[in-house]
C-alpha positions as CSV (number, residue, x, y, z in Angstrom):
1,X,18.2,-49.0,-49.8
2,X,16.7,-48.0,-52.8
3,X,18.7,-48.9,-56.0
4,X,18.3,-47.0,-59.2
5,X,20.1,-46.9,-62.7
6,X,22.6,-44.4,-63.6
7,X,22.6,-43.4,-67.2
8,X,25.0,-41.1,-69.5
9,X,24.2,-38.4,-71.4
10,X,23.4,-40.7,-74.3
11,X,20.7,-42.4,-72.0
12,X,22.1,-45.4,-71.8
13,X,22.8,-47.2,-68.3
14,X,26.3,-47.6,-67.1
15,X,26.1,-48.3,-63.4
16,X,23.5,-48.5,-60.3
17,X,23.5,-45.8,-57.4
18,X,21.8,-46.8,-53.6
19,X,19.7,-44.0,-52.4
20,X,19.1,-44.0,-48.5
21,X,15.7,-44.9,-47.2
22,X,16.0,-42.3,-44.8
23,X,15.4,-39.4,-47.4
24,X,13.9,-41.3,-50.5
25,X,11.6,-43.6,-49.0
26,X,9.6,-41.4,-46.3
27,X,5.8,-41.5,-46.1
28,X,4.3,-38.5,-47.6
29,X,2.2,-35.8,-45.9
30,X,0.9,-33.5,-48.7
31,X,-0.5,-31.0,-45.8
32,X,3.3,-30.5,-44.8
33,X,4.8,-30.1,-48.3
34,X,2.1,-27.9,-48.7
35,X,3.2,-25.5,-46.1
36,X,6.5,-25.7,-46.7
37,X,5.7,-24.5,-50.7
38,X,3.1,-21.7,-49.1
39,X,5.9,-20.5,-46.8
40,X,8.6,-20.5,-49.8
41,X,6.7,-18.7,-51.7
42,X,5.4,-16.2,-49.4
43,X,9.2,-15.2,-48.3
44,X,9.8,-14.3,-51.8
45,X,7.3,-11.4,-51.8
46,X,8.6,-8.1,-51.6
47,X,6.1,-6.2,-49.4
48,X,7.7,-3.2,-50.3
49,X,4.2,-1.5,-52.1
50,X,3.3,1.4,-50.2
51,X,0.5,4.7,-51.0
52,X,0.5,8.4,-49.7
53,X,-1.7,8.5,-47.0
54,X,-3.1,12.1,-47.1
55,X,-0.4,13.4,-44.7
56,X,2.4,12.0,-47.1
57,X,0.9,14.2,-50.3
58,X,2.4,17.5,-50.7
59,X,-0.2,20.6,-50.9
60,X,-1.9,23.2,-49.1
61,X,-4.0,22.9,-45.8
62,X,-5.9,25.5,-46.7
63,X,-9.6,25.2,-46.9
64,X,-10.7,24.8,-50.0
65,X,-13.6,27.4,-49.6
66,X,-15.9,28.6,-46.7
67,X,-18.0,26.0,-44.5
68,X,-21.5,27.6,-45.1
69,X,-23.5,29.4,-47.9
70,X,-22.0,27.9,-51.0
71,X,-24.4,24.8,-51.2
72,X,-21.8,22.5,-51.6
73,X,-20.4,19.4,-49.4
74,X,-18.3,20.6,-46.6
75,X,-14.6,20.4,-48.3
76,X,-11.4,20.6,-46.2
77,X,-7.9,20.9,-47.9
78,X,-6.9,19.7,-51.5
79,X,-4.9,16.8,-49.9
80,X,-8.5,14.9,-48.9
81,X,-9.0,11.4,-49.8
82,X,-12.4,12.1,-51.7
83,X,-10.2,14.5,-53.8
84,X,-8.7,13.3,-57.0
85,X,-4.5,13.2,-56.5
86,X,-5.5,13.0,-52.2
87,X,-4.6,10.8,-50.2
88,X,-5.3,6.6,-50.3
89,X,-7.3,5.4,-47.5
90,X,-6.5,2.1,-46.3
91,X,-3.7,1.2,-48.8
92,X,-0.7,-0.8,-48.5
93,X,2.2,0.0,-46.7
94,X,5.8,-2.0,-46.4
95,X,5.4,-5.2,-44.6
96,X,7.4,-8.5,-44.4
97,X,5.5,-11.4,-45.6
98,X,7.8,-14.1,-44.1
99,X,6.7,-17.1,-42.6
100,X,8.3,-19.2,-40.1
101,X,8.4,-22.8,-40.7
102,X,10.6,-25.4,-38.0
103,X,13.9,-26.3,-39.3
104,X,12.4,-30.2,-38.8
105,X,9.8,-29.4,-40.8
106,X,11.6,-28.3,-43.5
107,X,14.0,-30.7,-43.8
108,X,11.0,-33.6,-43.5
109,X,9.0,-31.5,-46.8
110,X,12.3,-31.7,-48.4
111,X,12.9,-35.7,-47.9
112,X,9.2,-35.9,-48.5
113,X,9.2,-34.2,-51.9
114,X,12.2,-36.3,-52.9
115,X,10.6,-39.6,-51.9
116,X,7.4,-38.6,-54.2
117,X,9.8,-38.0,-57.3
118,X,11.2,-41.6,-56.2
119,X,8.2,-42.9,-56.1
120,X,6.5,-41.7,-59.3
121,X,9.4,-42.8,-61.4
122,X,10.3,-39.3,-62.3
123,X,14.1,-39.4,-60.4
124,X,17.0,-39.8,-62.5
125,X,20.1,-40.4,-62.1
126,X,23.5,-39.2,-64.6
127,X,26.7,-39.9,-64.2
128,X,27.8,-36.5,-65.4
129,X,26.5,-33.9,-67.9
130,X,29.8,-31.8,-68.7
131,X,30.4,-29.5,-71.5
132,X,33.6,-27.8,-73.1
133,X,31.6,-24.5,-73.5
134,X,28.8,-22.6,-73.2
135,X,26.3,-23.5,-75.7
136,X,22.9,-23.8,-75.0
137,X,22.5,-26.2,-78.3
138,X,24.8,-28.6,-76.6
139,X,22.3,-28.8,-73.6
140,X,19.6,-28.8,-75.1
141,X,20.6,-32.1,-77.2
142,X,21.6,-34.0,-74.0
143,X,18.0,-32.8,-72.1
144,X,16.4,-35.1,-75.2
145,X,18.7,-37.8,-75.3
146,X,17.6,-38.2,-71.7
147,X,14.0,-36.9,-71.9
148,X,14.5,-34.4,-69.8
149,X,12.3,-31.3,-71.3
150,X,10.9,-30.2,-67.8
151,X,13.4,-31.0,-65.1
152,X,15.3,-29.6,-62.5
153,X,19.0,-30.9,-63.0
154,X,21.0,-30.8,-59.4
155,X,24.7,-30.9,-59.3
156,X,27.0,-31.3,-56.6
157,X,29.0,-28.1,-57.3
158,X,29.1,-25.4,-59.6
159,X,29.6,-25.8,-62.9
160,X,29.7,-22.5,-65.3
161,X,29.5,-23.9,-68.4
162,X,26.3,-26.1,-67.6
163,X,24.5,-23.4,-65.4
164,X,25.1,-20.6,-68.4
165,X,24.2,-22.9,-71.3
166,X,20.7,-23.3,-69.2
167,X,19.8,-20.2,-68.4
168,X,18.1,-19.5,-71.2
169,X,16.3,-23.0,-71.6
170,X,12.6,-22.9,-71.1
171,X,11.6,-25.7,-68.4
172,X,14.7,-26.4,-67.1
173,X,16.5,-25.2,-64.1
174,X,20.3,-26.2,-62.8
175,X,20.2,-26.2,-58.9
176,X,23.4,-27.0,-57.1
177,X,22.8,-29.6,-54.2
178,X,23.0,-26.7,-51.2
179,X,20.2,-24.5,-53.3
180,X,17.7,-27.6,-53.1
181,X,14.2,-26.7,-52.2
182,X,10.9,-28.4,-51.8
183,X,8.9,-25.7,-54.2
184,X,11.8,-26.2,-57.2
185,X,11.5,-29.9,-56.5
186,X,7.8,-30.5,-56.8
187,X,7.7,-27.5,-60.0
188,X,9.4,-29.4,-62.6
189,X,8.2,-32.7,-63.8
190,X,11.7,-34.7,-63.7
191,X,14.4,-34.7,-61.1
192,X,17.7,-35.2,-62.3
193,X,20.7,-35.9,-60.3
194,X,24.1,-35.9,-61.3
195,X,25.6,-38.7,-59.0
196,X,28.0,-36.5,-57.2
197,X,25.3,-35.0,-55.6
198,X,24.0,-37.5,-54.1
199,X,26.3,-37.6,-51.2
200,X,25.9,-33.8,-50.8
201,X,22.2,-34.2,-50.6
202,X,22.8,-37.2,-47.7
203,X,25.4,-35.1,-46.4
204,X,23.0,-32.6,-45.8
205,X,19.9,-34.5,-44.5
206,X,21.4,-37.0,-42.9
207,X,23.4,-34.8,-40.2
């Protein structure tokens, strides 16, 4: 097992913590985190743009004038799609975006993106981060005692007061353990655990 150094909010080191080899020291396949990421993103999308074709757009099926004699192209109703306010041709229409990735697979992206932060020195490890209120101030000042200006900060439950006070925080994002994703993991440049949730991140990949 890996051993690491657990630090207060002050960044100074007040006990150890063993990782498990099993998530934090996997060998890395960027192909796989890759698809996991394309796939993540992707299900976000909305796929809910959509155009009139010209049977959608409300009008008159009349012809706009006769078919011969006039010396002009052969026009059909007002609803055309060479007609300015017609119809779209070819245009987008509701669709799901979703991709379906293996539960294994996932799972192996997530241990994988965890042993890279591991690995690249960019995991740390606090022993808590608790504050009496909301104040993003307060937050802020603990994110520098640590060095933590672009991290992801993962706790083992909620916590209003921390999740509010970082809301508004530029480059930082409070995840609880169960909301833990390869995309958020790999997006910010630190990885910061709170050491509860550690055993809900085992917990979870582990069973």
């Amino acid at each position: 097992m890996a051993t690491v150094d657990v630090i207060n909010i002050q960044g100074d080191k007040v006990s150890q913590a063993e990782l498990s080899d099993a998530i934090f020291d996997v060998p890395i396949n960027t192909a796989v985190l890759h698809q996991v990421v394309k796939a993540q993103l992707a299900n976000r999308r909305a796929g809910t743009a959509k155009v009139k074709n010209r049977s959608d757009v409300v009008g008159s099926t009349r012809k706009l004038y006769r078919q011969k004699g006039t010396g002009r192209a052969r026009r059909g109703d007002i609803k055309s799609p060479l007609l300015r306010g017609g119809g779209v041709i070819f245009g987008p229409h509701p669709r799901s975006y979703a991709q379906k990735v293996p539960k294994k697979v996932r799972r192996m992206a997530l241990k994988m993106a965890l042993s890279s932060k591991l690995k690249d020195a960019e995991l740390m490890v606090l022993d808590r981060l608790e504050l009496d209120e909301i104040k993003t101030k307060a937050f802020v000042a603990a994110c520098d005692n640590v060095q933590a200006k672009n991290a992801l900060i993962v706790t083992a439950e909620q916590d209003r007061h921390l999740e509010l006070s970082a809301r508004n925080v530029p480059g930082v994002k409070v995840l609880r353990c169960e909301g833990l994703n390869v995309y958020d993991i790999l997006k910010y440049e630190k990885l910061v655990l709170l050491e509860g949730a550690i055993k809900g991140i085992e917990g979870r990949l582990l069973s």
